[in-house]
N, C-alpha and C positions, 0 to 999 in steps of 0.2 A: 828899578825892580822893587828896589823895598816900599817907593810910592804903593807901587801897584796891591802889593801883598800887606799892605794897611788898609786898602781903600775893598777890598777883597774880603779883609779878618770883616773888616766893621760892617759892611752889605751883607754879609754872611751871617753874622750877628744878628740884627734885622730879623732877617729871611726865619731864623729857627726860630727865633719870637713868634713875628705871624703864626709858622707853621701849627704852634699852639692856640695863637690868640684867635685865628680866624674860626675854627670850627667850634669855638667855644662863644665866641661873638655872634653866628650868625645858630648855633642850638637855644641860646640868649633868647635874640633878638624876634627870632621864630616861632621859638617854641617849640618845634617839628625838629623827631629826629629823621624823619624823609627826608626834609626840605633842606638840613645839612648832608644828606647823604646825595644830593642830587647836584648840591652845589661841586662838592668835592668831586663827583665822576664829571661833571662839564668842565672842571677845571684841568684834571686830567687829557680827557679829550683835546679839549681849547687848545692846552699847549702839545702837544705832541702832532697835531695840524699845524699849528701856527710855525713849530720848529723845524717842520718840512718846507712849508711856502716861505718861510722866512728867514732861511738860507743864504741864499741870492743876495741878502740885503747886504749882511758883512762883508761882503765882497765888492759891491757898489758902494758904499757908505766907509768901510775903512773900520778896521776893526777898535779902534778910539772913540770912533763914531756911536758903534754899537753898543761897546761898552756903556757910556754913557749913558745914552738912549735906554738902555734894561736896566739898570739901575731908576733913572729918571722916571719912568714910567710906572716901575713896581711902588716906589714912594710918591708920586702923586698920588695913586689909585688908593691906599694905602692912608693917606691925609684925606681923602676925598668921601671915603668909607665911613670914618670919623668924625667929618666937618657935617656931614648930610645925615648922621645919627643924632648930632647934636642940635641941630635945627628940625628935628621931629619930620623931614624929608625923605627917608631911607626905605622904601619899598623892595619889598623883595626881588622884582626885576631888575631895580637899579645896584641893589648890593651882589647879585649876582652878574652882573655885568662887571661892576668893579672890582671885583677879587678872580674874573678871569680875567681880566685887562691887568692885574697885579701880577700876572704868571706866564704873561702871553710871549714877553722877550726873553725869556730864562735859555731857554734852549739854545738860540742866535747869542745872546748876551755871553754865556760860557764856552762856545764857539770862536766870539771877538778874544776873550780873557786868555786865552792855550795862545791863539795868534798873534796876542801884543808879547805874551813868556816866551814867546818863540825866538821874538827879534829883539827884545833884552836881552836874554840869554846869550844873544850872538853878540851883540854889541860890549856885553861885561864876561864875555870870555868865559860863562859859566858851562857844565855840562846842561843837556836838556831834561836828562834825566835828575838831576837836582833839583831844577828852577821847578819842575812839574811836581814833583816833591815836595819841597817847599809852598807850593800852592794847594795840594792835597790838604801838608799838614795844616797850614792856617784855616781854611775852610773847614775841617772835620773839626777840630780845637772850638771853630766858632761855633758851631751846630753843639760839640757837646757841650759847651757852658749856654750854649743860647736858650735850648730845650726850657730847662730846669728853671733859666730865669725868667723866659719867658711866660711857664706856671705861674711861678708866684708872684711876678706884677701884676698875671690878668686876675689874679686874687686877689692882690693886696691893694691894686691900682683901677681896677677895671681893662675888659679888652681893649675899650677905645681909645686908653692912656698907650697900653702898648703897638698897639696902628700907630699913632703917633710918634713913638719912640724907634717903630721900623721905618716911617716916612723919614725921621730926621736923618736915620745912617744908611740910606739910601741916598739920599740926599749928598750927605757929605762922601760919600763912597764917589760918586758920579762929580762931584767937583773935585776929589781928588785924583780921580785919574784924567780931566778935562784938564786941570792945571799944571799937575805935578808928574806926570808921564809921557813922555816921548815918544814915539817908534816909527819904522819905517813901514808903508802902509801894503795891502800885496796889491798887486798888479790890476789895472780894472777898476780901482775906485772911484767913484763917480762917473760908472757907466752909463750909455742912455739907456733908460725906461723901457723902451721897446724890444731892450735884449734881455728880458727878464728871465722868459721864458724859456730862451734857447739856452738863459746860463742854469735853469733850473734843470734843465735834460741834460747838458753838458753833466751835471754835475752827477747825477744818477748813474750815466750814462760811466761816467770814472770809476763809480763804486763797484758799479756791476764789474767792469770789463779789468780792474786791476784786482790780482791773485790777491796778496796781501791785506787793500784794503777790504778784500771781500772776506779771507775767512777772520781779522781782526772785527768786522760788524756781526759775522753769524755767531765769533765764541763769545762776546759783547751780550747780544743778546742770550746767549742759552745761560749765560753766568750769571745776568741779571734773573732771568725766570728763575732761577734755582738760588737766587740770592734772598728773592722776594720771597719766596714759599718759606724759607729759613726764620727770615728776620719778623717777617708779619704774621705767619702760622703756629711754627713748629714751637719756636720759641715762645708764644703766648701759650698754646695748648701745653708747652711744657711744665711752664709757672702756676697754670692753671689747675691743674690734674692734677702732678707729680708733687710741685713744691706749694702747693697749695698759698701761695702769696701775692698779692700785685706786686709786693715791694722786690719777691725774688728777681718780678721779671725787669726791675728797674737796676737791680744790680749786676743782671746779667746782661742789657743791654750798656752798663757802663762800663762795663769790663771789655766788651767786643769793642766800645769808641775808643776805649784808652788803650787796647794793645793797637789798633790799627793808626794810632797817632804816632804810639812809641817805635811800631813796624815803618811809618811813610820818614818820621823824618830821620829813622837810622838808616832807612837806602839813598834820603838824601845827602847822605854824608859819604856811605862808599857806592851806591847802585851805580853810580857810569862805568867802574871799574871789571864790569859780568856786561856777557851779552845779551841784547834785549831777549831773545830767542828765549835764554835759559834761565832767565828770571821768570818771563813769562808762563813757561813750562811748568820749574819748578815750584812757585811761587803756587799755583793751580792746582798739583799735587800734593802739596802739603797742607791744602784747606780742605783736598778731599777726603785724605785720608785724616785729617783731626775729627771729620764729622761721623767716623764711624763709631769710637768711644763713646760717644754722646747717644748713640743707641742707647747704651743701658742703662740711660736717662739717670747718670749719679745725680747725688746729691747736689747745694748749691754752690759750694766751694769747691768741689771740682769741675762740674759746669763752669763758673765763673772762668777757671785757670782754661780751660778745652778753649774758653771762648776769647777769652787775651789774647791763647796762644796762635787761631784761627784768624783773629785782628791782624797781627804782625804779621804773619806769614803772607795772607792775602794782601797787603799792604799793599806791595811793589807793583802790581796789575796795572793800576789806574795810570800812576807815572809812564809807566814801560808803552802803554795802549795808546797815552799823548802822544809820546814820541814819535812813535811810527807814525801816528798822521801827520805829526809836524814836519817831517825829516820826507815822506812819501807821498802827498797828497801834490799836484800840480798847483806852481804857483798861478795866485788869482782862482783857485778854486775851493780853498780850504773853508770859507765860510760853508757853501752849502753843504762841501762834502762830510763834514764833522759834524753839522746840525743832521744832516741826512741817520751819519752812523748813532748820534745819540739817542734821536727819534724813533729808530729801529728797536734799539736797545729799552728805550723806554715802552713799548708796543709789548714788550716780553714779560712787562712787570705783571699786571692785572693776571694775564696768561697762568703765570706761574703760580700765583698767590693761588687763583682756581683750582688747579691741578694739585696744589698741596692740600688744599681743604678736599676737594674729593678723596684723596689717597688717604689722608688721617680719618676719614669716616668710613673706608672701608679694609684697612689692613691696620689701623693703629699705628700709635706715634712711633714705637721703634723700628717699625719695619717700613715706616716713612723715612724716616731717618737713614735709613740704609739705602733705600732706593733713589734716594736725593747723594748720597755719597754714591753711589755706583754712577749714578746720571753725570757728578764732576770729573769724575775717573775715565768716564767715555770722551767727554766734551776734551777734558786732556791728551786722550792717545787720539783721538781726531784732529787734534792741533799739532802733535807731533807728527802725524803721518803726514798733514798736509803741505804739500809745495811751497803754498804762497808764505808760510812764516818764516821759512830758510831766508826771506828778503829783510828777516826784522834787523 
């Protein structure tokens, strides 16, 4: 477990690098801000396809397998970017191939990673809801320090130095879980080829037809559409407008990483002790109701605290959401069916992001604000009315 959650901090690491260095690398190397905005929606695209057909694989392959394999591939792609800029090689077609070939395992790859926490967890006698915790909190911890450092090396170092710098903990991430992690593998690994397809409708075919898994993928999705409008919209037109600073919105998005770090790993310490049900629930309602303060768009220092405070509370979601697939998804299925529900989830993002920019241009940001808090207050008494979460 702790292999796992080193080899996890450090790819995660990486990853929030790129997430800076690549569109800064390829508005570089282009010149065009199109031609980054076009890379970034194929990439999008690319993987939220790719996470649906690519399902099936962890499940045939074994999720040690997969792991690796998405690690593996994001740091090749990633060195490759790099090697072919510096031999004056790098055409726009081919850098656009390789920065979705950088993205194309993420979905299957964080699908394998829940499914090896799964049978750790079983094997060290931890709760599930800890080990997923614990995995939350190392992965957000890396994204908030990765962010920032990955700025200032593509400044101080160039973006090609930092490709390179996410190839190498890619790299070492995918040899540490190849060496130094165990687990038992699910059911079906190394299926034949020919059953691809029947496991990719099996698997569909699970989400559809079980209660639980189906309203955990629909409140998934409407959390994410109304997560996206928040974090990408409301919050920029807020910094923008009101507190008139880039810097405000850099402290307001450090406030909402550090309460959701200080919220994931204090449930990882008591969260198995509450039921999924009621975490989930309450956890839900206390994010909706902190976003309604935030209408009357205070100042930055209490924004900052709304937005800590909204971190924490939201926290317990992600752990709690693991769970239930880990604990309810049919074994030998859990690959496609978790890439299945992430993929959904991810479908909801762009969605939302839309929907907040039309509503802030036609009713204004407080009264977006409120209708983005009524919208979590629904998605919440819909998941209390509903059947299938009584199974969490």
């Amino acid at each position: 477990m702790r292999a796992l959650l080193a080899a996890v901090g450090v790819g995660a690491l990486g990853e929030a690098m790129m997430l800076v260095a690549v569109p800064w690398f390829v508005l570089r190397t282009t010149g065009s801000v199109a031609r980054t905005g076009l890379i970034v929606a194929m990439v999008a695209v690319g993987t939220v396809v790719a996470g649906l057909v690519a399902g099936p694989l962890v499940d045939r392959w074994g999720f040690k397998a997969m792991a690796v394999a998405s690690y593996g591939v994001g740091g090749a792609a990633a060195a490759c970017i790099a090697l072919l800029h510096h031999l004056g090689a790098l055409g726009f077609p081919a850098l656009t191939a390789l920065v979705l070939a950088a993205s194309l395992l993420d979905v299957p790859g964080a699908a394998a990673v829940t499914g090896l926490v799964s049978g750790l967890a079983d094997e060290a006698g931890t709760p599930l809801e800890r080990a997923n915790a614990l995995l939350g909190g190392v992965h957000q911890t890396a994204h908030l320090v990765g962010a920032p450092l990955g700025g200032a090396a593509a400044a101080f170092l160039g973006a090609g130095s930092v490709l390179l710098l996410d190839a190498a903990a890619c790299g070492l991430a995918a040899l540490v879980i190849a060496c130094c992690v165990a687990c038992p593998e699910p059911a079906g690994a190394g299926g034949p080829a020919e059953r691809y397809l029947a496991g990719l409708r099996a698997g569909l075919r699970t989400l559809r037809r079980h209660r639980l898994l189906r309203t955990v993928t629909v409140s998934s999705a409407a959390f994410n559409a109304l997560d996206s409008g928040l974090s990408g919209v409301i919050l920029v037109t807020y910094a923008y407008q009101h507190l008139d600073s880039a810097a405000a919105l850099g402290v307001l998005l450090m406030a909402f990483g550090l309460g959701t770090v200080a919220g994931t790993l204090g449930f990882a310490s008591v969260g198995h002790r509450f039921g999924g049900r009621a975490v989930y629930l309450r956890s839900s309602l206390l994010a909706g109701l902190l976003l309604l303060p935030l209408a009357a768009l205070p100042p930055l220092p209490v924004g900052a605290m709304l937005l800590a405070v909204l971190g924490a509370a939201a926290a317990p979601v992600g752990p709690v959401r693991t769970a239930a697939l880990q604990r309810h998804v049919p074994r030998g299925q859990y690959g496609r069916v978790t890439a299945a529900v992430d993929t959904l989830a991810q479908v909801a993002v762009p969605l939302g992001a839309s929907a907040t920019v039309a509503s802030v241009g036609l009713l204004g940001l407080s009264w977006t604000l409120l209708a983005v808090a009524a919208a979590y207050l629904l998605v919440v008494a819909c998941c209390w009315a509903a059947p299938g979460l009584r199974e969490m």
